[in-house]
N, C-alpha and C positions, 0 to 999 in steps of 0.2 A: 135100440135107437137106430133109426132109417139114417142114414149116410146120404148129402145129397148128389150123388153121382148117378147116372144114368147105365143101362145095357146101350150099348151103341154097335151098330150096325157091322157087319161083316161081308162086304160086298165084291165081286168077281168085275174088276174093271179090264180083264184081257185083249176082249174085241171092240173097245171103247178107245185105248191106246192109240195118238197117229202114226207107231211106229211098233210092228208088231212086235213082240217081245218073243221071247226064245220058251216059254214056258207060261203058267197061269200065274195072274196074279191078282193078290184080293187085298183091298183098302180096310183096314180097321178105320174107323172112322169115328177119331175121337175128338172131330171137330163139332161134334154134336153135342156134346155135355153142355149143362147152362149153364158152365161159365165161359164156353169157349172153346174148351184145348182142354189135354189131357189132363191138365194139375189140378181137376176138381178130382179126381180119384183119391190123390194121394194126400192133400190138404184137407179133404172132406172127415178121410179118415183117421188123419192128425188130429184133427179137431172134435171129433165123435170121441178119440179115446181119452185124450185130454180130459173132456169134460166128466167122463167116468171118473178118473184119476183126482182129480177137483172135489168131485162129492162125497168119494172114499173118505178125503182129508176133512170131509166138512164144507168144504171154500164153496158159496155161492156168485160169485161176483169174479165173474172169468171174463175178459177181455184177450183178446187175438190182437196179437201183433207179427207184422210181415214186412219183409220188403223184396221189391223184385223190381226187373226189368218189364212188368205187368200182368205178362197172364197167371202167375203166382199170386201176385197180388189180388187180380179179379176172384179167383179161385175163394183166399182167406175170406175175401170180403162176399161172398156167396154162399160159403158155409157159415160164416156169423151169421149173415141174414137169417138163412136156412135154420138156424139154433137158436136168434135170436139175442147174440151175442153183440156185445161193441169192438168194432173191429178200426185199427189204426194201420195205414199202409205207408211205409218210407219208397219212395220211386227217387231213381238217379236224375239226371238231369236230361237227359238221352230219352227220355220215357216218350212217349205220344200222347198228346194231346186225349186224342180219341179214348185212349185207355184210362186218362183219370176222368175224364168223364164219365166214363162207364164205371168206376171205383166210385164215387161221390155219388153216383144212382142208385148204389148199393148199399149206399148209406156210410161208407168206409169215411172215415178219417185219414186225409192223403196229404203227404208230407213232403216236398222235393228239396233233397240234397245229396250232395256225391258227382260225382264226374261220371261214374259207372255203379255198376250194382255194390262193389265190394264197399266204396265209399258210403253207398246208404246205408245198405245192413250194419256198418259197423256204426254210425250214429243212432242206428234203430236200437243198439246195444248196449250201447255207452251213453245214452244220453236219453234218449225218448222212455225206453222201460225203467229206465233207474229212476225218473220222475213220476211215475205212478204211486198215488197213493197207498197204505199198509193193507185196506180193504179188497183189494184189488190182485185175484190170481193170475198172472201174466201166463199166457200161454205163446211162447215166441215159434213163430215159424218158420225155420230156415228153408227156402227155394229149395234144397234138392239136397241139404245133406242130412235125413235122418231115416232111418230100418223103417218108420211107420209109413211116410210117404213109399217109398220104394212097396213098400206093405200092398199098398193101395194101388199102385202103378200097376202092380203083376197081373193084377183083374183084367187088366184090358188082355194078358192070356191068356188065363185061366177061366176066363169067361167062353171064350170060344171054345174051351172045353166042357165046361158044365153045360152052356145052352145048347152044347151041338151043333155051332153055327157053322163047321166043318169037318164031317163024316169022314172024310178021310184025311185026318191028319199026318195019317204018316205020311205022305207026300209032301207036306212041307219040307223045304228044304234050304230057310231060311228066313229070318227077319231082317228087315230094316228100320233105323228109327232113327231120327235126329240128335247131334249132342250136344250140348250145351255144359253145363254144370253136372250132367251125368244121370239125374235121377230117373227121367224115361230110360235110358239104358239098362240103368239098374234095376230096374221093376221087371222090366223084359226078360232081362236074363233072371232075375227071381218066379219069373211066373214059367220060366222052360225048365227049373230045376230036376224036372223030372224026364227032362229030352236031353241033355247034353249034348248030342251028335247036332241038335239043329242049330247053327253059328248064326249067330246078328250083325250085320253090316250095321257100323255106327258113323252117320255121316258128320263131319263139322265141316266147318271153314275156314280158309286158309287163313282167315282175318282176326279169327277165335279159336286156334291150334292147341286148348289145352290140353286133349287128350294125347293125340301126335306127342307132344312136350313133355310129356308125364310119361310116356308111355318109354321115349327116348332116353330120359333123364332117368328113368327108375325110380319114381318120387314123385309126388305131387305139387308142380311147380307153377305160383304164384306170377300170373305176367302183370309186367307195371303198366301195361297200358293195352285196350281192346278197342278196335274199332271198328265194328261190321255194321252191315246193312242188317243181316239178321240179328237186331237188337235182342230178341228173344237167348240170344245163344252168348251175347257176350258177357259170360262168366268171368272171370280172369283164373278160375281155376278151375278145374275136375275133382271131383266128390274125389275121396279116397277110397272108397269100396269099388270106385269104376275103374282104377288100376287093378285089387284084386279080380274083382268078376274079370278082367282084359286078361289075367293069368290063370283062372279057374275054367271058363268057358270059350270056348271057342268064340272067336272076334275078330272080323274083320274091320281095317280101320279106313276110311275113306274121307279126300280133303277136295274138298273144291271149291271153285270162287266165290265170292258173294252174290256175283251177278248168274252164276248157273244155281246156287237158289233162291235168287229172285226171276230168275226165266221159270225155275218150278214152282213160283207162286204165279206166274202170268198164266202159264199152260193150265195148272190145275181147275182157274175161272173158268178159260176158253175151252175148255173141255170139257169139264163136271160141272162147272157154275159154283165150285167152291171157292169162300171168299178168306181166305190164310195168308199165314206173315210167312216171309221169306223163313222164318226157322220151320215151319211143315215144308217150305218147296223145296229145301235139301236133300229132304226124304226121297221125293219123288222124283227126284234128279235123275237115278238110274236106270227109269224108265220111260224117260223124253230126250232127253240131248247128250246122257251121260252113260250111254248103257253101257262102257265099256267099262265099268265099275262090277255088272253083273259075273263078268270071270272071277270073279271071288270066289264065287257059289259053283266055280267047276262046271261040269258038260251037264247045264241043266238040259231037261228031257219036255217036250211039248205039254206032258201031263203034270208035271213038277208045278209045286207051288211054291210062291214067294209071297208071304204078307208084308204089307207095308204098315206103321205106323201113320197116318195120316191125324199130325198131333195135335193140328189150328192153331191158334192164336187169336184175338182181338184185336191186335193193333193197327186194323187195317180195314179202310172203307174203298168205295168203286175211285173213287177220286185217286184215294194211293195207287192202287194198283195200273191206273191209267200213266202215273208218274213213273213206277216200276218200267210199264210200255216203252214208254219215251227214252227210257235210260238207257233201255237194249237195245234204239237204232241206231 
């Protein structure tokens, strides 16, 4: 069964940078996938095993259910398409326009309730699956806390291993990737399992501090209330396996404002012509206005590498980003 996620690109944006950096560094570029952003890896795969698991049991009549803050959702509703599935999306209220659009092109059934995500998921749960008829195998897809998506997510590192998209990996001498609810985290550090020395800077915001909180608290702690710019990222909680991976692999944690990543969603246009939600410009924060985050990673060396997660998003056209502009004068 083909998984509909793509190889994407591994590309050396060193001397492209307007601010040289201390060492090499190379974009994964997982804003290529067609749905967007990274969570078609990990939803795609969700959804490929699902439907095995379905026909072992017999069950023909498999319907996807999601809810997200959207590129999760776009994801569900691209791998339905992709299998042919009926697929229903619960979106908070916080959601973008832009993005149930692009849901409803996809043929998704989109649903808006909840103040934030936690609220939708839980009526996607309690209310929308419970009303499916007896015919009907539910396949629920939680945004970021299940072994299968993380499954999926590791690809975006274990790719650049099998395709050899970087000969000399041992040079690397770190990841970067944005956090939100955890699961590109988790995939990351699932896909280094065989590097342990190489540490992941995982960036949030100060607006969406669940890892920071978790991490503090020794617990995975519930916030009553989120409110970032990078909508992608506001979880109200961190997966539970992104506390262990935070005690099993080395991890650095990094917090900054909403608006340094939404400057790294303005820069990454004005620079590369990539068009992403403020949850990928957190990423790349540390390599435009925030590189003093880079001392993590120790006395990098000219030749040393640093890959970035460049994770996209949909929620976002030339007009947002123009708005993003304006915000920062």
């Amino acid at each position: 069964m083909t998984e509909p996620s793509i190889k994407t690109s591994l590309v050396e944006v060193t001397d492209q940078l307007p601010t040289k950096p201390p060492c090499r560094v190379f974009f994964k570029n997982e804003l290529e996938q067609p749905s967007g952003s990274f969570k078609l890896r990990g939803m795609g795969h969700l959804v490929a095993v699902s439907i095995n698991n379905a026909k072992k049991l017999g069950k023909q009549n498999v319907e996807i259910f999601s809810s997200s803050g959207g590129n999760a959702g776009l994801a569900a509703a691209y791998a339905s398409k992709h299998f042919g599935l009926k697929c229903t999306v619960v979106l908070p209220e916080i959601s973008k326009p832009t993005v149930i659009e692009k849901l409803k092109s996809l043929g998704a059934e989109v649903v808006v309730h909840g103040r934030h995500w936690g609220e939708a998921d839980n009526y996607l749960t309690d209310v929308v699956i419970k009303q499916v008829g007896e015919s009907v195998y539910p396949v629920y897809c939680h945004p970021f806390e299940d072994p299968l998506l993380w499954e999926g997510h590791s690809k975006i590192i274990t790719e650049i291993l099998d395709a050899n998209q970087l000969p000399n990996f041992d040079k690397v001498k770190g990841v970067i990737c944005s956090v939100g609810g955890g699961e590109l985290y988790n995939g990351v550090v699932e896909g280094l399992k065989d590097y342990p020395d190489i540490p992941v800077l995982a960036v949030e915001t100060k607006q969406a501090p669940t890892f920071h909180v978790a991490v503090k608290e020794g617990q995975v702690v519930h916030l009553q209330e989120v409110k970032t710019l990078a909508t992608s990222l506001a979880s109200p909680y961190i997966s539970s396996k992104s506390l262990t991976n935070y005690t099993d692999h080395k991890t650095f944690l990094a917090e900054i404002d909403d608006l340094d990543a939404v400057r790294g969603t303005v820069d990454l246009y004005d620079v590369f012509g990539y068009m992403v939600e403020p949850a990928c410009g957190a990423s790349v924060a540390p390599f435009f206005h925030r590189q003093d985050l880079l001392k993590n990673f120790g006395d990098l060396q000219p030749d040393d590498i640093i890959i970035v997660v460049v994770c996209g998003g949909s929620g976002v056209n030339k007009e947002i980003i123009d708005g993003y502009r304006t915000l920062l004068e």
